[in-house]
N, C-alpha and C positions, 0 to 999 in steps of 0.2 A: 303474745304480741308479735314477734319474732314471725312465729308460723304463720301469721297475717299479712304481715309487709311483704315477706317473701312470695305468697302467693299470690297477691297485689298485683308484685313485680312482674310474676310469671303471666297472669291475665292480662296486664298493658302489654307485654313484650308479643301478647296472643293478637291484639288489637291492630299493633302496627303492622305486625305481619298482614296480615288480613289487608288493611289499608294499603299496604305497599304490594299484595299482589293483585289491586283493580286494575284491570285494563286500559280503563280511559277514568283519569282521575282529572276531578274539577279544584278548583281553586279550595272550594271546600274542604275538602278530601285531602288536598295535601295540611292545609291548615289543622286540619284535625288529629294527623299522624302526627304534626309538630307538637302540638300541644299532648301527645302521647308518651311523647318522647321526654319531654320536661315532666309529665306525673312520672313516669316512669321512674327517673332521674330521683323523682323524690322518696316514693314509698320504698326503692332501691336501698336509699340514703340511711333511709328510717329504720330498716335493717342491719346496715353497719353499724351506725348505734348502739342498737338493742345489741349487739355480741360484740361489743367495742373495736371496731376495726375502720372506724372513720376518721382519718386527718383532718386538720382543722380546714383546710380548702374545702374539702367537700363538705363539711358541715356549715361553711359561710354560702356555700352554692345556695344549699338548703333554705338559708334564712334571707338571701335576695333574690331566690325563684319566685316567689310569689310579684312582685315587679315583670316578671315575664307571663305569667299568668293571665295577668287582666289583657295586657294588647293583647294576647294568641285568643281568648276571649270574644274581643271586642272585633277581630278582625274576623274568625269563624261565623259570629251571627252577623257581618253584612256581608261576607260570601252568602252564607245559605238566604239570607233575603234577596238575593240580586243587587244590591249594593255596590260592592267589591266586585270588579271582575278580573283582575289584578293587581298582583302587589307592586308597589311603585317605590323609588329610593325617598322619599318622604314619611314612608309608613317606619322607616328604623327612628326615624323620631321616638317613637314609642317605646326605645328597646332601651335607649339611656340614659336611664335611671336606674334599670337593672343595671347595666356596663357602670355607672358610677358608683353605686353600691356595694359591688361585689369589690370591685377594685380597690374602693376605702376600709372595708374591711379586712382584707386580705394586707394593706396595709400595714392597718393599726394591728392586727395581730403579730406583725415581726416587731412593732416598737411598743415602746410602754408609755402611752396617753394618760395624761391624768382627768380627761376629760371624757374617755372612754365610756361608762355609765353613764353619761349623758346623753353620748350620743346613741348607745343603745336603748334609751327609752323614746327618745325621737324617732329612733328607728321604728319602734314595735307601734308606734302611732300609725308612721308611714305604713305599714304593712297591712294596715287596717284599712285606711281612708282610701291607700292606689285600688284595689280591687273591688272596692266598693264604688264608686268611680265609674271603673268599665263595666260593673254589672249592672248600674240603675242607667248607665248609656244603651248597654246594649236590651235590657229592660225596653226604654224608648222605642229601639228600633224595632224589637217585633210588636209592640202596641201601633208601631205607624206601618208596620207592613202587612197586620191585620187590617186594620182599615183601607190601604192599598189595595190588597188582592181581592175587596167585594169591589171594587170597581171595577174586575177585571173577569173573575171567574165565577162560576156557578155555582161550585163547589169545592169549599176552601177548609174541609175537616182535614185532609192532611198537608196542610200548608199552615195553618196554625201555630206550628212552633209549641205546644204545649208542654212538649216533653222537654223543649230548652228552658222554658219559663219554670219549670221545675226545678230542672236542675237549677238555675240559680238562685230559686230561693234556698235551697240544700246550700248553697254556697253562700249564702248570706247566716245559715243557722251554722255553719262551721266556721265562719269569721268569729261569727260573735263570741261563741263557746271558745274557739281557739285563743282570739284574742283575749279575754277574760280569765283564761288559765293562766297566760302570759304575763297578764299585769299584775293579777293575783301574786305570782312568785316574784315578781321584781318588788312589789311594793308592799306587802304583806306576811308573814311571817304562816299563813296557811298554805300546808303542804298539801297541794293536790297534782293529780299527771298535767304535766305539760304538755298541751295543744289539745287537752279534752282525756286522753287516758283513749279506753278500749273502746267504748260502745262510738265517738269521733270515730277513732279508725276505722269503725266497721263501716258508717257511715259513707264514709270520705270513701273505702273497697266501692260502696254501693252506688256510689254515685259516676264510678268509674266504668261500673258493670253497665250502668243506665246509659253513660254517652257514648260508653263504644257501639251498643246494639240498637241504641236510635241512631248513632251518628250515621254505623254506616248504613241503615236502611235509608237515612235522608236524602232527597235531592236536592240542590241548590233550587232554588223559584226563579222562574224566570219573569223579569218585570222590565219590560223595554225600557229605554232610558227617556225618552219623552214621556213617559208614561209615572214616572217614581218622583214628579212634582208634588209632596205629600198637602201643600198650602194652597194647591190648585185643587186636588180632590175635595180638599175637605172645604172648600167652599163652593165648590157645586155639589157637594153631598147634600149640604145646610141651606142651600136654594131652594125654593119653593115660588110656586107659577109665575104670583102675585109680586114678586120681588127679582126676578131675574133681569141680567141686565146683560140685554142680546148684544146694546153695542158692545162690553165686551169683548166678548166671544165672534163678532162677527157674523153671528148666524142670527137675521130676521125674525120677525114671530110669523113672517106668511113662510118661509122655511121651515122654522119648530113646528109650525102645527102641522104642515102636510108629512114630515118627514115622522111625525107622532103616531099620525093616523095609520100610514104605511108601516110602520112598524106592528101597530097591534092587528093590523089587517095581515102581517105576514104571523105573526104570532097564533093568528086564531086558524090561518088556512094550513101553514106548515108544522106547527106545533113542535118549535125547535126544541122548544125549552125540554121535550122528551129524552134530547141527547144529556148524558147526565157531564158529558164534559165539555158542554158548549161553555166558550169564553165569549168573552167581546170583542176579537179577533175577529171569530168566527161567523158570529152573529152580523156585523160591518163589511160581512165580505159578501153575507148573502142578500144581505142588501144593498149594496155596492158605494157604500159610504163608506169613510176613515171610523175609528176609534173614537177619536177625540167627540166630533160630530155628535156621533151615538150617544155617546156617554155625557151629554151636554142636554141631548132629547130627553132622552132617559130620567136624569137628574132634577132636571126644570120640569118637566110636565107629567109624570109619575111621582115627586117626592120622593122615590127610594133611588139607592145606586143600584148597580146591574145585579150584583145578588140578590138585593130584597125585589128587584123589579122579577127575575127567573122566576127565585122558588113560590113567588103569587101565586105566578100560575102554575105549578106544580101542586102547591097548596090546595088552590082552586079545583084541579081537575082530579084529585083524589075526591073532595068533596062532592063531586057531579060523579065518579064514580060508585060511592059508596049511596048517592041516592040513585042511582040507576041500579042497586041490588047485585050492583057484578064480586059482591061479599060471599053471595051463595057457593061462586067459584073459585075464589083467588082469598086472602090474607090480605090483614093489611098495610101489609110491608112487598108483599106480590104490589098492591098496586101501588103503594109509592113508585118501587121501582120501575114501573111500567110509567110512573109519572115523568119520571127524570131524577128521581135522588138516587144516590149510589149507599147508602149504608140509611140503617135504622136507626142511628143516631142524628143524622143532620133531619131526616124527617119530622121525627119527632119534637127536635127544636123549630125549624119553619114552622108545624102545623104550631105549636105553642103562641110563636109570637103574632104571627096571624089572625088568629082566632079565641086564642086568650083559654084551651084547655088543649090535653093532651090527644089524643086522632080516639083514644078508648071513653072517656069522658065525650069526645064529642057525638062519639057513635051508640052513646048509652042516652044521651040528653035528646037523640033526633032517632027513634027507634020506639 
């Protein structure tokens, strides 16, 4: 176990390095190294332990790091959504609870409390409920900034966050197991490892390995700030023809509809949708209206947001391809990407939800 933490230590100490010699780091980026820096601190810890050379400070660090844990958390997933684009003196709100904890404890260990057990079973409550907290918060924020970025982008396979949504349900299965060992020993006379034993630690190594080599491949997303109104998207996502309400918006129905038609007339003569990293930026620029505007058009008189509205006709124009026989030359992932998708993954889900089977099923059922 020893040999575990230590090498732990040694891969986060490999991590910040890394992080600390980018060039141009984002808010991200620094939040990342911080929260590097506190595992670091821990699995450290967790080795002075194991060859008994920890004082009790450092072992109380230990047991109110996880209080620092969830804000460095919660703060890293609304950097990398575009959320966050700096930390402000309001965000240390979040920090104490740790600063009181550690303080009370480090306390009550020079004095002798007769109420001590008590307060360490409140404690081990708290240390359950804070992190769970910032993880079903930050949970939220990629489910609202999944639905954000199809309003926005074409193609959102690595803007997803999947690999954060992982990790934190890993961190919700190492609550539970840790916290469960913990109660086990205070209330139970069943001797088992405390905070999970080995295969936890190995875990908890593995989950460390996952955020360093996603974190730093990630980029923060960029999501303008007029644009991150998530109660305004999703009620023009959930708009449909017959129900739109132009005064609103502002925009006319003798506006929606010429500004409709102009749209699919640019769509069918320039065939944007080809570029696999057209936004809605991009698409309002060439047609020399706002964001907003578009994605109002779009919304109200398509039914879909700007991703389901793109990959259509991606969808579409693989299908007019593959009945045009252009199979005899090309794969059919050559013509996705000829269509506009950038990987054999987001294809394959587009043609699915469009057409209700997979691009091989469809090309076996129409052949």
């Amino acid at each position: 176990m020893g040999v575990l933490h230590l090498a732990s230590s040694v891969l986060t100490l490999f991590f910040i390095a890394i992080l600390a010699g980018k060039k141009k780091k984002s808010v991200s980026d620094r939040l990342l190294m911080a929260w590097f820096v506190v595992l670091f601190s821990n699995v450290f810890i967790f080795y002075l332990i194991h060859v008994d050379s920890a004082p009790s400070w450092v072992i109380e660090f230990l047991n109110s790091s996880v209080f620092l844990q969830g804000p460095l958390l919660y703060f890293y997933t609304s950097a990398l959504t575009g959320i966050l684009e700096k930390l402000k003196p309001r965000h240390i709100l979040h920090l104490i609870p740790f600063l009181i904890l550690y303080s009370l404890t480090l306390c009550f260990n020079m004095v002798h409390w007769e109420y001590m057990e008590s307060f360490n079973t409140g404690l081990i409550v708290l240390k359950f409920i804070s992190p769970l907290i910032y993880i079903l918060i930050s949970m939220k924020i990629i489910t609202q900034h999944r639905n954000r970025i199809q309003n926005i982008y074409s193609s959102t396979h690595q803007m997803e966050l999947k690999w954060l949504s992982s990790i934190l349900w890993g961190s919700i299965i190492l609550m539970i197991v840790g916290s469960s060992s913990l109660l086990l020993h205070y209330f139970t006379r069943i001797e088992i490892p405390q905070y999970g034993g080995l295969y936890l630690n190995i875990l908890y190594s593995a989950g460390i390995i996952a955020l360093g080599y996603f974190g730093f491949r990630q980029t923060s997303i960029f999501v303008p700030v007029h644009l991150q109104d998530d109660q305004k998207w999703n009620e023009q996502a959930s708009t449909k023809t017959n129900s739109f309400k132009y005064q609103k918006s502002r925009l006319d129905k003798e506006f929606v509809t010429q500004a409709y038609q102009e749209l699919l007339n640019h769509m069918e003569s320039e065939k944007p949708f080809t570029d696999p990293n057209l936004t809605l930026f991009k698409l309002a620029g060439e047609l020399e209206t706002t964001e907003n505007k578009l994605s109002q058009v779009i919304n109200s008189q398509s039914g879909y947001n700007f991703f389901e509205f793109v990959n259509k006709y991606r969808v579409d124009m693989v299908i007019s391809k593959m009945a045009g026989n252009e199979l005899i030359s090309s794969t059919l992932l050559g013509l996705a990407l000829d269509s506009g998708f950038n990987s054999k993954a987001s294809f394959n889900r587009a043609f699915k939800k469009f057409t209700g089977q997979t691009p091989s099923e469809y090309l076996k059922a129409n052949t």
